[in-house]
DRENTORKOL-3810 file (N, C-alpha, C; in nm, 4 decimals):
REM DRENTORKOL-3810
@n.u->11.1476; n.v->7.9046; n.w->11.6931; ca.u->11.0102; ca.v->7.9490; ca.w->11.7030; c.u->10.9797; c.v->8.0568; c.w->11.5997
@n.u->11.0251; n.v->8.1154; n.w->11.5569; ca.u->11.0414; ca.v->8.2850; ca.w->11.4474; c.u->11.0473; c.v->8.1713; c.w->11.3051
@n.u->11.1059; n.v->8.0759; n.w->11.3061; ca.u->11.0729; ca.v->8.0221; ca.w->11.1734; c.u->10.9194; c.v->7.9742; c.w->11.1954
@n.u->10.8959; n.v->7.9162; n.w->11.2728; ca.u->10.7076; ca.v->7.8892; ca.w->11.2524; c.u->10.6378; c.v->7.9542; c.w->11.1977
@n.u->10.6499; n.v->8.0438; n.w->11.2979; ca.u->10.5646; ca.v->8.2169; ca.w->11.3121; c.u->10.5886; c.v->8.2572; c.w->11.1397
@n.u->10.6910; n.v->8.2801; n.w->11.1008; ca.u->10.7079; ca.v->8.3311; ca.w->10.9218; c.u->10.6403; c.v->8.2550; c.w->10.8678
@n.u->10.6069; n.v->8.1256; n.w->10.8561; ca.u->10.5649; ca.v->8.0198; ca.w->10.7551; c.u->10.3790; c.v->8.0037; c.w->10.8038
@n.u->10.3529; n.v->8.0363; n.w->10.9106; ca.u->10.2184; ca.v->8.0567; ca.w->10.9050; c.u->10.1718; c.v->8.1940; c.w->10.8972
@n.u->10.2253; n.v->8.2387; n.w->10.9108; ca.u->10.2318; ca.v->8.4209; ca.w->10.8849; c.u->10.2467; c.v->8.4448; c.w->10.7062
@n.u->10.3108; n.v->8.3404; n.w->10.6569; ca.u->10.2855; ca.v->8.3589; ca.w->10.4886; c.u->10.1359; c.v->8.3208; c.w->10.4606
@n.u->10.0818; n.v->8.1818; n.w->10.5114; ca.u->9.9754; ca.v->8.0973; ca.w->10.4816; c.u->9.8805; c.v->8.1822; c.w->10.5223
@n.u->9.8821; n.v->8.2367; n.w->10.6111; ca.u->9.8008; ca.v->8.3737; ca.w->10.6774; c.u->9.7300; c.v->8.4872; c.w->10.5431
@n.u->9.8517; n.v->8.5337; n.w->10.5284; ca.u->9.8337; ca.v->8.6241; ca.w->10.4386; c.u->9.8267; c.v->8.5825; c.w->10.3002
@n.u->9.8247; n.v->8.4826; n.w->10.2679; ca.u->9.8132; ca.v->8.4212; ca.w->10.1357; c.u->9.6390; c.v->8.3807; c.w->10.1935
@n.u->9.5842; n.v->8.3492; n.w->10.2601; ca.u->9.4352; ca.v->8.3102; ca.w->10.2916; c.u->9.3616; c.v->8.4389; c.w->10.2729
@n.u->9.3936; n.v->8.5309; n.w->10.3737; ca.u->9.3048; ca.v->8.6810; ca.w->10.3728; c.u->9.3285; c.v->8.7401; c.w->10.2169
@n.u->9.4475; n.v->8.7524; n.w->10.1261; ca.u->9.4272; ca.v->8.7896; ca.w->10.0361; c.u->9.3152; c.v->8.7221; c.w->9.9584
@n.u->9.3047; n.v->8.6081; n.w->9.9419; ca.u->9.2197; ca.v->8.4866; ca.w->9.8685; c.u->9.1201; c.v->8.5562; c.w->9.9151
@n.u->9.0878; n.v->8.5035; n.w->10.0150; ca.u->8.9039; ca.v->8.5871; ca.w->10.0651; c.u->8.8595; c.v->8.7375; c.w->10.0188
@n.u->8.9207; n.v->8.8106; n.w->10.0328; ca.u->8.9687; ca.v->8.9935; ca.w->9.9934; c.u->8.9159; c.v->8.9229; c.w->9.8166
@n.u->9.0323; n.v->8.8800; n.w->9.7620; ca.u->9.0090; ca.v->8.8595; ca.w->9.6018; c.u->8.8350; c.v->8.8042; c.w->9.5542
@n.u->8.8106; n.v->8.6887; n.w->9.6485; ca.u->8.6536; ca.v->8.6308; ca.w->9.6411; c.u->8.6006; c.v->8.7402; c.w->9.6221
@n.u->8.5960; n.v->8.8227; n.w->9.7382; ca.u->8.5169; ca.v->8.9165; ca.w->9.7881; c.u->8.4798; c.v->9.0624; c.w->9.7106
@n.u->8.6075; n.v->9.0978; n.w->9.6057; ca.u->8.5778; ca.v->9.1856; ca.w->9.5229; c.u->8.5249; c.v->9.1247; c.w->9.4174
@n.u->8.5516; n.v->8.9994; n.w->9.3747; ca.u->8.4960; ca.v->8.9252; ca.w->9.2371; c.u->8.3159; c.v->8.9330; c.w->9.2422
@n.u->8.2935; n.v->8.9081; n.w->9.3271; ca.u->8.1722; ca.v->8.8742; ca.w->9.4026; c.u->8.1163; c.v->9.0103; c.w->9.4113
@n.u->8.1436; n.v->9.1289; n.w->9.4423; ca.u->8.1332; ca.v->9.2520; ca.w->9.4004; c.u->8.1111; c.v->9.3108; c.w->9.2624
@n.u->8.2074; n.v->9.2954; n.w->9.1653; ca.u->8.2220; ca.v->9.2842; ca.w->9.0664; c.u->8.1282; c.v->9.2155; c.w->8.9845
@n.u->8.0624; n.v->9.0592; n.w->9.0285; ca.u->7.9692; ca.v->8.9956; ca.w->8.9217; c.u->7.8134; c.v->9.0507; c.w->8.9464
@n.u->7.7913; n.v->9.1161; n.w->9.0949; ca.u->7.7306; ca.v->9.1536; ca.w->9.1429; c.u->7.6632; c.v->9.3091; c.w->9.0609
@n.u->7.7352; n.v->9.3919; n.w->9.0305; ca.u->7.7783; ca.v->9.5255; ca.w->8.9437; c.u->7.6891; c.v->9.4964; c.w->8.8050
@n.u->7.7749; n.v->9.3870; n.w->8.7748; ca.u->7.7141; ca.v->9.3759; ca.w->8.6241; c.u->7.6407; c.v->9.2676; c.w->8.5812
@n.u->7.6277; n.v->9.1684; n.w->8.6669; ca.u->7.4953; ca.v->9.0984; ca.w->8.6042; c.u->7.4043; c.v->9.0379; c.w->8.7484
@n.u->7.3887; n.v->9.1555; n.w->8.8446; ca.u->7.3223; ca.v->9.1513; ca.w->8.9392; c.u->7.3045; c.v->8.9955; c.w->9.0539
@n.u->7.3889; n.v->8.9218; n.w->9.0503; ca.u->7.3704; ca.v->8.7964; ca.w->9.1124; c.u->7.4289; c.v->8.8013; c.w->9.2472
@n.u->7.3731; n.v->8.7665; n.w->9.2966; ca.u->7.4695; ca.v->8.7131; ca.w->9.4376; c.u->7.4786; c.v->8.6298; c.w->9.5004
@n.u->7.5979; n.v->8.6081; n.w->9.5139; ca.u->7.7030; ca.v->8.4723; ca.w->9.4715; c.u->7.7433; c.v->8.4857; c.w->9.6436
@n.u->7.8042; n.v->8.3362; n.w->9.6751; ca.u->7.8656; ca.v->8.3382; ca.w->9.7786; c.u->8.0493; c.v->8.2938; c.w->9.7473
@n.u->8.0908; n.v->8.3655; n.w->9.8858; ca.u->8.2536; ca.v->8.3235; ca.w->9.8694; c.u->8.2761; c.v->8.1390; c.w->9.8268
@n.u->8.2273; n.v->8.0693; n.w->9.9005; ca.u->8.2032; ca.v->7.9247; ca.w->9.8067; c.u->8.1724; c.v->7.8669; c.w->9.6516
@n.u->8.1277; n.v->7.9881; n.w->9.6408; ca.u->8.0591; ca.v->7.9736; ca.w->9.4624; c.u->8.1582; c.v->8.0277; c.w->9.3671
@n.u->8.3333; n.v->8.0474; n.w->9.4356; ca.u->8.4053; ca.v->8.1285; ca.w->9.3340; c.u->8.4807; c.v->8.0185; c.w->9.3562
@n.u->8.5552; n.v->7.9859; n.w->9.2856; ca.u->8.6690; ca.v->7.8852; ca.w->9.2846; c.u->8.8023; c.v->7.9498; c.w->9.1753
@n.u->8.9086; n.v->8.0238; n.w->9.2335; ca.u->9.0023; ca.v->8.0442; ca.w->9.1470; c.u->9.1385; c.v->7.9308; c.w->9.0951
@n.u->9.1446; n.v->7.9122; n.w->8.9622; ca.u->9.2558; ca.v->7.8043; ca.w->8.9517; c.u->9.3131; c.v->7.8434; c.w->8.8126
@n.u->9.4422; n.v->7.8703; n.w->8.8213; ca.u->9.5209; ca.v->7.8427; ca.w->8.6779; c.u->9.4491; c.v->7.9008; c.w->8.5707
@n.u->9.4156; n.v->8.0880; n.w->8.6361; ca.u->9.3594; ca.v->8.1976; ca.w->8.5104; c.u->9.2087; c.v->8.1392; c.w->8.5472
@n.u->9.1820; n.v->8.0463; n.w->8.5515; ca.u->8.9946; ca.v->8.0387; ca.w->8.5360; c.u->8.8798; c.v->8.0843; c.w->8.6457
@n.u->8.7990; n.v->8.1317; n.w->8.6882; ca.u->8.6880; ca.v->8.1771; ca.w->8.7543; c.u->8.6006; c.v->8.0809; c.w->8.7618
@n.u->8.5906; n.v->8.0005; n.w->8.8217; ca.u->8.4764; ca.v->7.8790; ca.w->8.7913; c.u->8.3546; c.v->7.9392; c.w->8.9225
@n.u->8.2627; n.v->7.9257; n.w->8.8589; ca.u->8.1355; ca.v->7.9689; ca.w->8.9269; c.u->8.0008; c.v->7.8612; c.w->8.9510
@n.u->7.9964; n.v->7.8837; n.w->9.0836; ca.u->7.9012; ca.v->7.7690; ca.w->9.0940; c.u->7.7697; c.v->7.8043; c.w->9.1635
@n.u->7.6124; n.v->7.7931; n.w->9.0197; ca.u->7.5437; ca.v->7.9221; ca.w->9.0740; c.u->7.4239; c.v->7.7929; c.w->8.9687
@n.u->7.3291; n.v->7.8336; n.w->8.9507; ca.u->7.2203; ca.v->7.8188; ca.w->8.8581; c.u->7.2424; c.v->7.8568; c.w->8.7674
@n.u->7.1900; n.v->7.8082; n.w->8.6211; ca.u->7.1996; ca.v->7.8192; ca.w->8.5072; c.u->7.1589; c.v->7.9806; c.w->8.4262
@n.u->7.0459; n.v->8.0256; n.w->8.4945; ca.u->7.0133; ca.v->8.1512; ca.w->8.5059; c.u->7.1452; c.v->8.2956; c.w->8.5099
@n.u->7.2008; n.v->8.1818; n.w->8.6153; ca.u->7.2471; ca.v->8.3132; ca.w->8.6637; c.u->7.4181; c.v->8.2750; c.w->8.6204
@n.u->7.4610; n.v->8.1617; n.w->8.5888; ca.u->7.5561; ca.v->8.1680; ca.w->8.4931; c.u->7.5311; c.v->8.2201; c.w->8.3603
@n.u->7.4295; n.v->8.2688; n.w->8.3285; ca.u->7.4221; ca.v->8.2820; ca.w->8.1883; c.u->7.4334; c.v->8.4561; c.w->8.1839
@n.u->7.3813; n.v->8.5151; n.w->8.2566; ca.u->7.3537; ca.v->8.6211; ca.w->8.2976; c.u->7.5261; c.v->8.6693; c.w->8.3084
@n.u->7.5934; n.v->8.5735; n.w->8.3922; ca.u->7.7761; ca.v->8.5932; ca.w->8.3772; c.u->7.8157; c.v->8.5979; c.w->8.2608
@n.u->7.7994; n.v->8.5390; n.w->8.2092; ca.u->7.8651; ca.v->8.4750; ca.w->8.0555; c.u->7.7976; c.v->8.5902; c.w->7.9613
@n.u->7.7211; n.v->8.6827; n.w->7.9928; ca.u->7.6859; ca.v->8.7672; ca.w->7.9011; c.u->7.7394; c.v->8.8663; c.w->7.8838
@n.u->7.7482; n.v->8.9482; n.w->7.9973; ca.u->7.8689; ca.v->8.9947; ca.w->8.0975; c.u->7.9776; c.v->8.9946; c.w->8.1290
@n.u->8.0660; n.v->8.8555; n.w->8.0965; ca.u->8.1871; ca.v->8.8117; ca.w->8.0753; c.u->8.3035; c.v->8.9285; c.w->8.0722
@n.u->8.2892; n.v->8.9841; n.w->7.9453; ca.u->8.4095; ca.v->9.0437; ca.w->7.9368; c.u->8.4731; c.v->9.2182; c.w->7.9848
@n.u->8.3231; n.v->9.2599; n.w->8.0468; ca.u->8.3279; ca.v->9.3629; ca.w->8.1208; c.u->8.3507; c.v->9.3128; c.w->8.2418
@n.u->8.3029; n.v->9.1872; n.w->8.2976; ca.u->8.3308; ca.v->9.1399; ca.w->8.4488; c.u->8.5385; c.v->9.1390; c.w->8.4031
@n.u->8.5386; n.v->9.0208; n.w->8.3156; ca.u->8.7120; ca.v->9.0140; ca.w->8.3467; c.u->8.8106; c.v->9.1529; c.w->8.3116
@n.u->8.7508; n.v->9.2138; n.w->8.2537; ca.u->8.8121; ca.v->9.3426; ca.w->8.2522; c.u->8.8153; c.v->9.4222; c.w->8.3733
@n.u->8.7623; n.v->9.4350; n.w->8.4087; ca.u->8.7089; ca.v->9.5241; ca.w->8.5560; c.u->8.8316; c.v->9.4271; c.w->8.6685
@n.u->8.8104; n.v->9.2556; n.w->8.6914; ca.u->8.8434; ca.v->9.2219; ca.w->8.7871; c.u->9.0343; c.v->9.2349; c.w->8.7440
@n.u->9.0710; n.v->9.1979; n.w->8.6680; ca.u->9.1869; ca.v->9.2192; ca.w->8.5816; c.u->9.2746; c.v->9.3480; c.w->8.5869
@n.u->9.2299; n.v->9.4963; n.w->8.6286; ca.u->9.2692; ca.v->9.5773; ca.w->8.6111; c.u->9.2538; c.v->9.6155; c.w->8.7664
@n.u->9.1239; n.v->9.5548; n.w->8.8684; ca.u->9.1355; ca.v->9.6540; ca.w->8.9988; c.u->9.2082; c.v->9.5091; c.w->9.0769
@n.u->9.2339; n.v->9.4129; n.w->9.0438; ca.u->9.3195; ca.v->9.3218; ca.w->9.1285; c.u->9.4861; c.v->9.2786; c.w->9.0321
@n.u->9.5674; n.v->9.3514; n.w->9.0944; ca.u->9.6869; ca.v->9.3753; ca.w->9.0314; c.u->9.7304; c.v->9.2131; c.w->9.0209
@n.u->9.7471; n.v->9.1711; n.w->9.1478; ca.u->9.8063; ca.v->9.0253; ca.w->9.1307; c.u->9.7719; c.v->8.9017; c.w->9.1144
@n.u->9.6603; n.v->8.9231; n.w->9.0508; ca.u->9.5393; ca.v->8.8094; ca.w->9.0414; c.u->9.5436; c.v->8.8297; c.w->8.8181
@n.u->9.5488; n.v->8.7107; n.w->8.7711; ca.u->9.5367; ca.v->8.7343; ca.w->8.6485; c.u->9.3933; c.v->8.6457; c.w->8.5673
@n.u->9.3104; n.v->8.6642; n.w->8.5754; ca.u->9.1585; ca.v->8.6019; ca.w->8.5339; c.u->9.1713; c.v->8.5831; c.w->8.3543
@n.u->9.1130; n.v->8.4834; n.w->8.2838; ca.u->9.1616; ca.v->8.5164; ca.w->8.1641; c.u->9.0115; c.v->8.4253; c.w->8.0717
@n.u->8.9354; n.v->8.3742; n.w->8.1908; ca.u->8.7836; ca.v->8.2856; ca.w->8.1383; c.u->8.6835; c.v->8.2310; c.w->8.2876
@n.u->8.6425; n.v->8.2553; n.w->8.2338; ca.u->8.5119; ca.v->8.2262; ca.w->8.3270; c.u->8.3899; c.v->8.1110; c.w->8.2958
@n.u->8.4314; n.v->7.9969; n.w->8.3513; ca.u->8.3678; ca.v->7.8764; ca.w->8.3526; c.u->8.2209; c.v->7.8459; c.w->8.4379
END
């Protein structure tokens, strides 16, 4: 039973971090190019930020870009962002 408990107790904490990470990004795009985004509209994969928003307001990101990945890059230690799609 203690092996279960560890292996959903990882998946656990591998989920709340994910949400926590959304949740400052979403903060963060919020800061500097005023949008607000939902935890659904962030998709993290393999370094990329994919954002799923109106054209407006991707553009408004993309202007913004490299103060957003700087910022998210330096206050989330174990998260490595490197483009924003």
């Amino acid at each position: 039973m203690k092996n279960i408990a560890g292996f959903f107790g990882k998946h656990t904490n591998r989920a709340i971090s994910e949400v926590k990470n959304r949740i400052f990004i979403i903060e963060i795009i919020k800061k500097y190019a005023g949008a607000e985004l939902n935890i659904e509209d962030i998709a993290i994969s393999s370094g990329n930020l994919r954002i799923k928003s109106s054209s407006a307001v991707k553009s408004e990101i993309f202007i913004k870009k490299t103060q957003i990945l700087k910022e998210i890059n330096q206050k989330i230690s174990n998260l490595k962002i490197v483009n924003i799609i």
